[in-house]
C-alpha positions as CSV (number, residue, x, y, z in Angstrom):
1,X,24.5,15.7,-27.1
2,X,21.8,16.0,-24.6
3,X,18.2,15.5,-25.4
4,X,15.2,15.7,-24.2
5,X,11.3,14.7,-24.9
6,X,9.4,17.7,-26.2
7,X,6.1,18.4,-25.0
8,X,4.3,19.1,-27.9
9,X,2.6,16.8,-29.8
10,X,2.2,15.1,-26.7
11,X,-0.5,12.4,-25.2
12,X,-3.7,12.8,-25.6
13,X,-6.2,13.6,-22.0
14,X,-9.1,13.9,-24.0
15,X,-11.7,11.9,-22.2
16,X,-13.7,9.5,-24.7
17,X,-16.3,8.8,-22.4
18,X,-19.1,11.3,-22.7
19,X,-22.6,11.7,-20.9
20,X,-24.1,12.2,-24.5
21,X,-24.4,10.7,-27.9
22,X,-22.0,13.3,-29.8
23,X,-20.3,13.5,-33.7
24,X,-17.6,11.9,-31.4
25,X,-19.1,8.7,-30.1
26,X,-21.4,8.1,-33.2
27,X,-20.9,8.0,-37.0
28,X,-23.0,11.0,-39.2
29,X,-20.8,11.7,-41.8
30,X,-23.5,11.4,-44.0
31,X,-23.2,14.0,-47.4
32,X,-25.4,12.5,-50.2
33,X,-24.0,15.7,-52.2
34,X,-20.4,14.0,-52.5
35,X,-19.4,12.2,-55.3
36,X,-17.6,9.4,-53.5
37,X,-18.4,8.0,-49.9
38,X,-15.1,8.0,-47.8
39,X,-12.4,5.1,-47.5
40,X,-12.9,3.7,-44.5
41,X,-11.2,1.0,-42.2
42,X,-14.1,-1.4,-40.9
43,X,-12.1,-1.9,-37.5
44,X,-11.3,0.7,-34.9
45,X,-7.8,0.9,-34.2
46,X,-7.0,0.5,-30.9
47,X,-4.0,3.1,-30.4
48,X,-3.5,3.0,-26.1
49,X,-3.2,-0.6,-26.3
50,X,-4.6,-1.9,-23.3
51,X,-6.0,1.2,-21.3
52,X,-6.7,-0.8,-18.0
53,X,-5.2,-0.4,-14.6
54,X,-5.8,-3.1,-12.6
55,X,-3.8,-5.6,-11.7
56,X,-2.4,-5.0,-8.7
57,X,-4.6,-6.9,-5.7
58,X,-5.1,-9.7,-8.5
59,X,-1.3,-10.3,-8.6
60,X,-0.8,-10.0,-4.7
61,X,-4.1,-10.4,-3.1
62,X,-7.4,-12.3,-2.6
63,X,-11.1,-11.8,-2.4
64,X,-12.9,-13.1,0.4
65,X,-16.9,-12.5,2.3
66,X,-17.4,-10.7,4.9
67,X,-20.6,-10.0,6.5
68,X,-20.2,-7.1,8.8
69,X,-20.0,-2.8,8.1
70,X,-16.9,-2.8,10.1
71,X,-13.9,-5.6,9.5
72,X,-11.1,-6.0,12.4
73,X,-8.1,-7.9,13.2
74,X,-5.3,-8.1,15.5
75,X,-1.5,-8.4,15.1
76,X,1.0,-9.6,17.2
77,X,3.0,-6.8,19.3
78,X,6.6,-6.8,20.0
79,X,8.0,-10.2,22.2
80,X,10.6,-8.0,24.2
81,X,10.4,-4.9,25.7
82,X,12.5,-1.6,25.0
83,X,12.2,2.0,25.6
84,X,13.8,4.7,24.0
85,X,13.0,8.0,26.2
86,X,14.2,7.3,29.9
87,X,16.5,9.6,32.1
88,X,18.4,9.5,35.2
89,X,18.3,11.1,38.9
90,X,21.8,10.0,39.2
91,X,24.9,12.0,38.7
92,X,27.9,10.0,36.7
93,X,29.8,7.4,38.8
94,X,27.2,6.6,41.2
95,X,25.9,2.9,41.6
96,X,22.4,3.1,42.1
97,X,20.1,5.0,39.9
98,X,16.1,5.6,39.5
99,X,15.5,5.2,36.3
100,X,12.3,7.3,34.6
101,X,10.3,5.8,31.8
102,X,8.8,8.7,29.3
103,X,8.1,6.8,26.6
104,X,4.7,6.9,24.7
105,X,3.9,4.5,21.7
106,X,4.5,6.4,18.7
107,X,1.8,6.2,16.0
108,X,4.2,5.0,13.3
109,X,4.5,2.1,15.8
110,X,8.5,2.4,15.5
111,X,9.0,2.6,19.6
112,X,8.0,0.0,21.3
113,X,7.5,1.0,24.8
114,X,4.4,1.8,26.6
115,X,3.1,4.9,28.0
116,X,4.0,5.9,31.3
117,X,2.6,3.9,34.6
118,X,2.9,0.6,32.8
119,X,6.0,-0.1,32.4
120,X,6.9,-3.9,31.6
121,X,10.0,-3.7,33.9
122,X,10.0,-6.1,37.2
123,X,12.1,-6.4,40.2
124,X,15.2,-9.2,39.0
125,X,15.4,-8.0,35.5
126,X,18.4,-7.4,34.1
127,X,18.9,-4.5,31.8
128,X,21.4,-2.7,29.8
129,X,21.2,1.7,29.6
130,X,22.6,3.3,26.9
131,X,23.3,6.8,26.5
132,X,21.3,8.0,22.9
133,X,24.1,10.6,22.0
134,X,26.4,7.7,22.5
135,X,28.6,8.7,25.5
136,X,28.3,5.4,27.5
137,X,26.4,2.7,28.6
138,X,25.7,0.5,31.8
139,X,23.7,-3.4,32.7
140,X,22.2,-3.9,36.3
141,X,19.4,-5.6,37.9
142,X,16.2,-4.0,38.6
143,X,15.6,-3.5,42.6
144,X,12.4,-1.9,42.8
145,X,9.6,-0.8,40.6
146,X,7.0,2.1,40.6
147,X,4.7,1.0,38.1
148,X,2.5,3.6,39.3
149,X,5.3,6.5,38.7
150,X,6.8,5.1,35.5
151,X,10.6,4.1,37.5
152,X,12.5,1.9,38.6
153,X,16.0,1.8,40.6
154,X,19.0,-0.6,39.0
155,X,22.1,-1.2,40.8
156,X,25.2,-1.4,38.4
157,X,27.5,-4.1,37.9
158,X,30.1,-1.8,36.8
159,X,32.4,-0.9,39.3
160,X,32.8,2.5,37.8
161,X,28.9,3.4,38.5
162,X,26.9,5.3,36.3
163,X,28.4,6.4,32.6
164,X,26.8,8.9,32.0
165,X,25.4,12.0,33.9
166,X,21.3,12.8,34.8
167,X,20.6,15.0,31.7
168,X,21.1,12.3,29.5
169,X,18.2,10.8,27.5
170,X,18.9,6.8,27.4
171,X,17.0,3.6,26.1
172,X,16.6,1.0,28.3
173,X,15.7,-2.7,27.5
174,X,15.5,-6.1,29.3
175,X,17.6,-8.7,28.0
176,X,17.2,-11.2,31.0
177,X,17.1,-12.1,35.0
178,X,19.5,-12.5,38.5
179,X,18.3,-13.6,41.5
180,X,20.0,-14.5,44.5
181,X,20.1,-18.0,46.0
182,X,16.8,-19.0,48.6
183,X,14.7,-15.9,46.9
184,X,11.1,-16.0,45.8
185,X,10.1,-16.0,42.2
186,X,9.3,-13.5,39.7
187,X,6.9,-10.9,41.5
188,X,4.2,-10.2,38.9
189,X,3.4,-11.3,35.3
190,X,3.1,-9.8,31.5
191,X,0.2,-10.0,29.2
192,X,0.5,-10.4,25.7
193,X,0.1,-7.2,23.5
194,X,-2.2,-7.2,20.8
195,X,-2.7,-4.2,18.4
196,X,-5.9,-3.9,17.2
197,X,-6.9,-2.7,13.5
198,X,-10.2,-2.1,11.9
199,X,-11.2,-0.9,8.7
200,X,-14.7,0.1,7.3
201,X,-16.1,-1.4,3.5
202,X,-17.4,1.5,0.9
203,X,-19.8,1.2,-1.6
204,X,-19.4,2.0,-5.4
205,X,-21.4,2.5,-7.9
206,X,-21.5,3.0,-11.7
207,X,-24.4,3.3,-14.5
208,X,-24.6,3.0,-18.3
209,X,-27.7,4.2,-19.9
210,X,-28.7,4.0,-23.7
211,X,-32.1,5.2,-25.3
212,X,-33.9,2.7,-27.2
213,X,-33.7,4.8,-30.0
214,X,-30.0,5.1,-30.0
215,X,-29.6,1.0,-29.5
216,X,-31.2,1.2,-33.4
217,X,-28.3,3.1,-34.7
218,X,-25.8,0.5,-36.3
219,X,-21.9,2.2,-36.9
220,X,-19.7,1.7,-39.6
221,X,-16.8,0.7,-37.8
222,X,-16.2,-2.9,-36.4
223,X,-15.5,-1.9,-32.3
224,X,-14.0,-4.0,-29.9
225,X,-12.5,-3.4,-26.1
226,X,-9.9,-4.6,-23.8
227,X,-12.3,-8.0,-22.1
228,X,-12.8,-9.2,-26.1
229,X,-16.4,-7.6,-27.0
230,X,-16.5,-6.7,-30.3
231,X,-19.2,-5.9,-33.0
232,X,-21.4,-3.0,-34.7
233,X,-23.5,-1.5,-32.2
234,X,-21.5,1.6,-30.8
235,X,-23.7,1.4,-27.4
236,X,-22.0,-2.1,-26.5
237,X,-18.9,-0.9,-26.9
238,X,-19.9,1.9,-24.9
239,X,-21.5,-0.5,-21.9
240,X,-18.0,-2.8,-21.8
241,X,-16.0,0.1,-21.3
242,X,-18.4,1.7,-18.4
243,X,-17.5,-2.3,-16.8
244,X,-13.9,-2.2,-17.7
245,X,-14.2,1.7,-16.1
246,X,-15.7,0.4,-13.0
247,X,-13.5,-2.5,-13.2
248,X,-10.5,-0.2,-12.5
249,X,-12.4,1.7,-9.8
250,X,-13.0,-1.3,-7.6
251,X,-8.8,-1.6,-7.6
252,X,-7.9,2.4,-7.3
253,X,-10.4,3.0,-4.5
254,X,-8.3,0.7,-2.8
255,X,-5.4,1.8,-3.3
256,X,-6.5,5.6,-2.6
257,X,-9.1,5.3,0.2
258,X,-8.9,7.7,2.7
259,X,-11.2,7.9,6.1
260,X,-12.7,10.6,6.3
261,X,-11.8,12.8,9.1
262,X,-14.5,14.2,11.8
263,X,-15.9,17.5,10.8
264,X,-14.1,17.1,7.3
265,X,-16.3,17.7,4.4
266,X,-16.9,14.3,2.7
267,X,-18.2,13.5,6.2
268,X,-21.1,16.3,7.0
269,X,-21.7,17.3,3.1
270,X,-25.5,17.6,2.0
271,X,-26.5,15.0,0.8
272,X,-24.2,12.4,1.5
273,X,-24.4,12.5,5.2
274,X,-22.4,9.2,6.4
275,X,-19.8,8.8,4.1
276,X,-16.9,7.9,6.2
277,X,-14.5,6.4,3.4
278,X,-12.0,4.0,4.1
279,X,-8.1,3.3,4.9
280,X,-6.4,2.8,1.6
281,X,-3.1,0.6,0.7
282,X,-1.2,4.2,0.5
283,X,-3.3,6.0,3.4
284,X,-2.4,2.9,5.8
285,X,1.6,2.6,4.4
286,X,1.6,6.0,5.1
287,X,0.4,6.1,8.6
288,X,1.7,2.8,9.6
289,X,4.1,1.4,7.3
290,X,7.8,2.2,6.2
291,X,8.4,5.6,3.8
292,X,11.1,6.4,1.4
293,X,11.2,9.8,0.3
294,X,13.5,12.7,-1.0
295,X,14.1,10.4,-4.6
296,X,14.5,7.2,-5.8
297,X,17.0,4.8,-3.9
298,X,19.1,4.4,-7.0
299,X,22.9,2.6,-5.2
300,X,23.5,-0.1,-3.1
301,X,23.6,2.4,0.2
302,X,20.4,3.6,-0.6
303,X,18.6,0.0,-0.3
304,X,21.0,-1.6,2.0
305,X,18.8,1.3,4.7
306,X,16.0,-0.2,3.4
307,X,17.1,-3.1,4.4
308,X,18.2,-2.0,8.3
309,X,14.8,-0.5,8.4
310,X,13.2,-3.9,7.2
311,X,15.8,-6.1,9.9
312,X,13.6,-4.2,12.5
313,X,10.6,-5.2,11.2
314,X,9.0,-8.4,10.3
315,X,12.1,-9.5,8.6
316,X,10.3,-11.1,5.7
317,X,12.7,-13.2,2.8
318,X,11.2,-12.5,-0.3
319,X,9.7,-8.9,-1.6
320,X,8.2,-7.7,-4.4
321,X,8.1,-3.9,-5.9
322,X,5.8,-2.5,-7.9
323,X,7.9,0.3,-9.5
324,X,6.6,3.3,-12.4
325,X,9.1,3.9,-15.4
326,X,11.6,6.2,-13.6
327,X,11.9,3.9,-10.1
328,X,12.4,0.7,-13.0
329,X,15.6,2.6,-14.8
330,X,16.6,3.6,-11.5
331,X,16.8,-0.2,-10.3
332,X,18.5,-1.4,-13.9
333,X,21.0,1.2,-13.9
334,X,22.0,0.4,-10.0
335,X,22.2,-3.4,-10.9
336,X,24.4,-2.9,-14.2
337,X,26.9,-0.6,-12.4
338,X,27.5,-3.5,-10.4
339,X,29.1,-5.1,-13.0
340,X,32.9,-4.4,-13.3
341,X,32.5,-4.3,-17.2
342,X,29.3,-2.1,-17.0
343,X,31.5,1.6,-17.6
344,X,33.1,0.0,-20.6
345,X,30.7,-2.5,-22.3
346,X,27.8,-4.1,-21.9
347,X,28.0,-7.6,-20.3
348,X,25.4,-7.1,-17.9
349,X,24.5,-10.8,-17.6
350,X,26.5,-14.6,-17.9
351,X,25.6,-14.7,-21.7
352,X,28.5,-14.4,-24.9
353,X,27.3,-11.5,-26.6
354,X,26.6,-12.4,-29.8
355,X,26.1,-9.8,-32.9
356,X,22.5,-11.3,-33.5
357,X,21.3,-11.2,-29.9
358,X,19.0,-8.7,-28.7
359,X,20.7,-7.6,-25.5
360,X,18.5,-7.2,-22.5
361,X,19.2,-4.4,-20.5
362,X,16.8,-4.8,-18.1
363,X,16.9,-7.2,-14.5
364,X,14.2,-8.9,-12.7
365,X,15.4,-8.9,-9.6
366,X,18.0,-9.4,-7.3
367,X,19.2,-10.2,-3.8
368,X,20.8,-8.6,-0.5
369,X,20.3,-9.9,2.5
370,X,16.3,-10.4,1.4
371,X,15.1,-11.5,-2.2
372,X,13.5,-8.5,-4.1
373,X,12.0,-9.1,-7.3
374,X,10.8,-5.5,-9.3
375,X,7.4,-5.5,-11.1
376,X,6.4,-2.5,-13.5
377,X,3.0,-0.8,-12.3
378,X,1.1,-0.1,-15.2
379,X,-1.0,2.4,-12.6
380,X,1.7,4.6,-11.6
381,X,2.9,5.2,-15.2
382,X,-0.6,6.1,-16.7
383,X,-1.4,9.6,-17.8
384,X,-5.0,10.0,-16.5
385,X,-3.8,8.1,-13.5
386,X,-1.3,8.8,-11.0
387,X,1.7,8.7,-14.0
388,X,0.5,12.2,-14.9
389,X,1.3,13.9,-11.5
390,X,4.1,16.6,-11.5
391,X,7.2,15.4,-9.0
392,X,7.5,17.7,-5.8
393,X,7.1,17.2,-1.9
394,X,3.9,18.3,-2.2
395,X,2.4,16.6,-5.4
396,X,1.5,12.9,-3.8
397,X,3.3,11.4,-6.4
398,X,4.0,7.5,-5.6
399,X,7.2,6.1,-7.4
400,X,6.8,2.4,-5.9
401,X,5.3,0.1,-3.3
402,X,7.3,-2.8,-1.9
403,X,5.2,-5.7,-0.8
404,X,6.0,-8.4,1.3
405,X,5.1,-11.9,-0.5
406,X,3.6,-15.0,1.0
407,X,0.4,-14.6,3.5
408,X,0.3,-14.4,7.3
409,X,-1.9,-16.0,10.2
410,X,-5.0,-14.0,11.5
411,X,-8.1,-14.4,13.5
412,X,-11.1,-14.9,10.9
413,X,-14.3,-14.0,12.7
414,X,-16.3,-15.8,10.1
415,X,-14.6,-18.9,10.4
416,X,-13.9,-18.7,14.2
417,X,-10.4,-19.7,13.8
418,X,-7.0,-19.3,12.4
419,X,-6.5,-18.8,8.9
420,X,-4.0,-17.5,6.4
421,X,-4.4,-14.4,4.9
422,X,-2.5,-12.7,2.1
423,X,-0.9,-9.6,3.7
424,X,-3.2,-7.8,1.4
425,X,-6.4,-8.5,0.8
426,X,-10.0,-7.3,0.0
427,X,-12.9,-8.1,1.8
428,X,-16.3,-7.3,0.1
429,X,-20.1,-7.8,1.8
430,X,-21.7,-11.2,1.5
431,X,-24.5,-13.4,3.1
432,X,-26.3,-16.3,1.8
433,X,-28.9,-13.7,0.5
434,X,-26.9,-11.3,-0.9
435,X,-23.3,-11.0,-2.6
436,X,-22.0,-7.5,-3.1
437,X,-18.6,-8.5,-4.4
438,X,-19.7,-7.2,-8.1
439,X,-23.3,-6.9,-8.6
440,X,-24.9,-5.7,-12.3
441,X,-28.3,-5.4,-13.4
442,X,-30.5,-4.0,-16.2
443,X,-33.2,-2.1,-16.1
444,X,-35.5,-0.1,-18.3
445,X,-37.8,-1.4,-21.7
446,X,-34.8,-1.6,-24.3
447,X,-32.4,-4.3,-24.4
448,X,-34.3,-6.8,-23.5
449,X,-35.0,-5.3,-20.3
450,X,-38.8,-5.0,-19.3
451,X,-38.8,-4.0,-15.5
452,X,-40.0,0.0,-16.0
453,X,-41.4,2.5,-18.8
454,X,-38.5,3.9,-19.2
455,X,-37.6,4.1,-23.0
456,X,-33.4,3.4,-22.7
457,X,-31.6,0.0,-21.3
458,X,-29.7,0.8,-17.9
459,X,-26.9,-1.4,-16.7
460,X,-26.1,-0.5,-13.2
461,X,-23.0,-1.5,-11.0
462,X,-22.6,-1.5,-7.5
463,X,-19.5,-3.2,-5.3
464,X,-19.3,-3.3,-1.4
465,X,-15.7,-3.7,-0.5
466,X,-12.7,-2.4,2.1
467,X,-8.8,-3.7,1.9
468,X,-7.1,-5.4,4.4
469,X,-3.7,-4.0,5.2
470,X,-1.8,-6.5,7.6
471,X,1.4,-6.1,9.0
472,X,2.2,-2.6,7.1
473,X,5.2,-2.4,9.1
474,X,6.6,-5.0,6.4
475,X,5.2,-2.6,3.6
476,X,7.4,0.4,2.0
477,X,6.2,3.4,0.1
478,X,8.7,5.4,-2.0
479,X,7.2,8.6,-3.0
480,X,8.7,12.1,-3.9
């Protein structure tokens, strides 16, 4: 029989963190007119486990200066060239044909040609044209070029001429040279093709404040929090979790950055004139990277497209993915199926199943064609976080990220050379004056503080920092 998870009693939303000292955040059950003082347990009992987030850029990334409001970088363009949206002024069978180049680069960076007028094509290259619904295809040799015009005229080696007739749209690509014997070299010369990528640091902040009065007030219960504090005075407890808070913030931002657009809101609001945000992991996967949408790929066909998808990319061995709850199942269950045995038993691994052995029936991992190794996301599957978003086109819900492992070669600025990078990483401000990677200070008269009249201890926060996306064309997102 088929069940299902009810909804009520369900998980609790309430936030604990409160602006105020309430009967919720301080002890006053204080009746003299009772007989007996309550029972109490002396600890607090931590029922959410660990409620942090972060992980994510510490598992895959690094932390590194940078001195500048606005970081860039370049990466490494395509070595051969190909276009995708070319016709014909030549009817079928004729052997001669002027070739036009359409194509523009697409801002998913999936074509590779260049806009029209400079086309990478030169007299003595050889090329092969394909029909894109499939009806034929020829190879010639280039005989004349108008860069300025976006064609060029081939002459076909087939004897037949031209496969296909002039309304057909056809990709076109080089795959070497002819020349004939007593002729003059190459006429002309390529440059290299970089694209360039920038991205801007944002700062964040966060404060915990505490009157002196209240810092007097000693709780019954022992408190503790997830980085090991743990003692009487409520207001500590509350201070470590402001840190773990902001902890979590300097990860999510991101992960969730967005630039903000011209004339948007965020960027012209009172007040906060200059906010220009900043180009997230998602935002940038999005925009530049690889998507998988409409469900989780849950059989092999499903993945083996995510493979043909990677092939055209950077081809990179080993992958991890950072999957919520759902994606995880989906993954197992594909595996196990695998397994001629998997209908009728339960011999999902090389192990004799014994009666006392727990049997595990989750994978790791596994490998076709590249290595991918699956990684629960504690992020995705929290309630206050993005595991409490409904599923639908439209909700932003994020199943899964797959990230490429290992590190690449970029041009450091600071350095002035070479240097390998993670594929993600964050870059935070830094000179030898000033470090803005996590900064914390106290001001106030309490505490042990003494830099203002201010009756109450304030511990303030403040980070500087922007993530380095590279190569997102080796990235997939798999969202609803």
């Amino acid at each position: 029989m088929a069940g299902s998870v009810q909804t009520s009693p369900g998980f609790d939303l309430q936030p604990s963190a409160q602006q105020v000292p309430t009967a919720t955040n301080y002890i006053t059950d204080f009746n003299f007119l009772s007989q007996y003082l309550p029972d109490t347990y002396e600890k607090e009992f931590e029922r959410y486990g660990n409620r942090t987030v972060a992980s994510f850029l510490r598992l895959v990334g690094a932390e590194m200066p940078s001195n500048s409001d606005l970081i860039k970088w370049a990466e490494q363009g395509r070595l051969h060239t190909k276009y995708v949206n070319c016709s014909s002024g030549a009817a079928a069978a004729q052997g001669t044909a002027t070739i036009t180049v359409a194509d523009v680069l697409d801002p998913n960076r999936q074509n590779i040609g260049l806009t029209a007028g400079s086309i990478a094509i030169r007299v003595g290259n050889t090329v092969m044209i394909s029909d894109n619904a499939g009806s034929g295809s020829n190879k010639g040799v280039v005989t004349l070029v108008d860069t300025a015009a976006g064609t060029f005229n081939v002459a076909y080696y087939e004897g037949t001429g031209q496969a296909f007739g002039n309304t057909a749209t056809l990709t076109v690509f080089i795959y070497g040279s002819e020349f004939k014997k007593g002729t003059n070299g190459m006429a002309g010369s390529l440059e290299a093709s970089d694209e360039i990528f920038e991205n801007s640091p944002i700062i964040l902040k966060d404060k915990y404040a505490v009157s002196g009065s209240d810092m007097a007030q000693i709780g019954w219960v022992e408190v503790t929090t997830e980085n090991g504090a743990a003692g009487y005075l409520w207001y500590l407890k509350s201070e470590h979790e402001t840190r773990l808070r902001f902890d979590d913030y300097l990860e999510t931002s991101m992960l969730e950055a967005v630039p903000a657009a011209a004339g948007s809101g965020a960027a012209s609001a009172t007040g906060d004139a200059g906010n220009k945000g900043s180009e997230g992991v998602f935002y940038v996967v999005e925009n530049r990277g690889n998507v998988w949408s409409g469900g989780n790929p849950n059989v092999l066909g499903d993945f083996d497209a995510v493979i043909q998808r990677l092939d055209k990319q950077g081809s990179i061995e080993e992958n991890v993915i950072f999957v919520d709850r759902q994606f995880g199942f989906d993954v197992d269950d594909m595996l196990a199926a695998q397994n001629s045995y998997g209908a009728g038993g339960t011999s999902y691994g090389l192990f004799d199943n014994d009666e006392e052995m727990a049997l595990n029936l989750g994978f790791t991992g596994f490998r076709r064609g590249y290595d991918f190794y699956k990684s629960d996301w504690k992020y995705l599957n929290d309630p206050t976080m993005r595991g409490g978003l409904p599923s639908g086109a439209g909700s932003g819900k994020i199943n899964g990220l797959l990230v490429p492992a290992g590190s690449t070669s970029v041009y450091d600025q600071i350095l002035g050379k070479n240097a390998k990078r993670p594929f993600l990483h964050v870059r935070y401000r830094a000179s030898q004056t000033e470090d803005r990677r996590y900064k914390t200070w106290i001001t106030g008269s309490a505490g042990g503080a003494a830099t203002s009249s201010l009756d109450a201890m304030e511990v303030n926060f403040l980070s500087e920092r922007a993530v380095c996306t590279l190569g997102a064309n080796n990235f997939f997102l798999f969202q609803e």
